[in-house]
C-alpha positions in Angstrom: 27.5 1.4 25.4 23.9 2.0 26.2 24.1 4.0 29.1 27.3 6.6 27.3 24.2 6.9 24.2 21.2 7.5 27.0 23.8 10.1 28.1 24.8 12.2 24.8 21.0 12.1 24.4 20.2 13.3 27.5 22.6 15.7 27.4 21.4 16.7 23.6 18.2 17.4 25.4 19.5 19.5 28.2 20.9 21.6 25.9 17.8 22.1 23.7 15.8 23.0 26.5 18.1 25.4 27.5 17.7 27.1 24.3 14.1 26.5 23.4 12.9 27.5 26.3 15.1 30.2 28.6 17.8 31.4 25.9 15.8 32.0 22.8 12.8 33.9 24.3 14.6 36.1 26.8 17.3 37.4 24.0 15.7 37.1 20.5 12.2 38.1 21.7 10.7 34.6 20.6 7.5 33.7 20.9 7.0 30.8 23.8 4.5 28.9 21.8 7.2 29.3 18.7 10.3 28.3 20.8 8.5 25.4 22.0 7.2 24.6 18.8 10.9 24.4 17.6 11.7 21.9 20.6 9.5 19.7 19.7 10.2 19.8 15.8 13.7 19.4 16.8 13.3 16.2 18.9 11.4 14.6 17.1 13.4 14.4 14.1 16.4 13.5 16.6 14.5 10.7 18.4 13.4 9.3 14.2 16.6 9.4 13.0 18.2 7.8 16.1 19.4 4.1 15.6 18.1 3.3 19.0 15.4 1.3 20.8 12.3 3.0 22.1 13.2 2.7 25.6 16.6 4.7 25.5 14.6 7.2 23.5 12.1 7.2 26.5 15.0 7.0 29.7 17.2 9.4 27.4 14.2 12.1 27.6 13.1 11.7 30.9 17.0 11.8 32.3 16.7 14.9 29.9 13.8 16.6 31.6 15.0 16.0 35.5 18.7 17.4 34.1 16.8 20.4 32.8 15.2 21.1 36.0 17.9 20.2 38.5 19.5 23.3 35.8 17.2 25.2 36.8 17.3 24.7 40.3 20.7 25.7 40.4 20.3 28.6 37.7 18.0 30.4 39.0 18.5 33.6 41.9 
């Protein structure tokens, strides 16, 4: 049950990435510093309002980060 949440999270957070950071400057002409801005805002409030222990929070936003860049990786030209 743990590891299916660490996963919706993590895949929460690929997503948001995504969007903060590639999607939303290159198409709406957003400010970096504003897009990232948003990130943060944005998971923040999910990691509060989350019912989970601090340690999912934490494994669910690393897997995040390392999914994010292996997207990347295979992304990019």
């Amino acid at each position: 049950m743990i590891a299916i949440r660490m996963a919706i999270y993590s895949l929460a957070m690929i997503v948001l990435l995504f969007l903060t950071i590639i999607l939303l400057p290159e198409t709406l002409k957003i400010n970096v510093n504003i897009s990232i801005g948003l990130f943060v805002l944005i998971v923040t409030i999910f990691l509060k309002v989350s019912n989970n222990k601090w340690w999912v929070n934490i494994v669910s936003a690393v897997l995040g980060l390392v999914g994010f860049m292996v997207l990347i990786v295979l992304l990019s030209p």
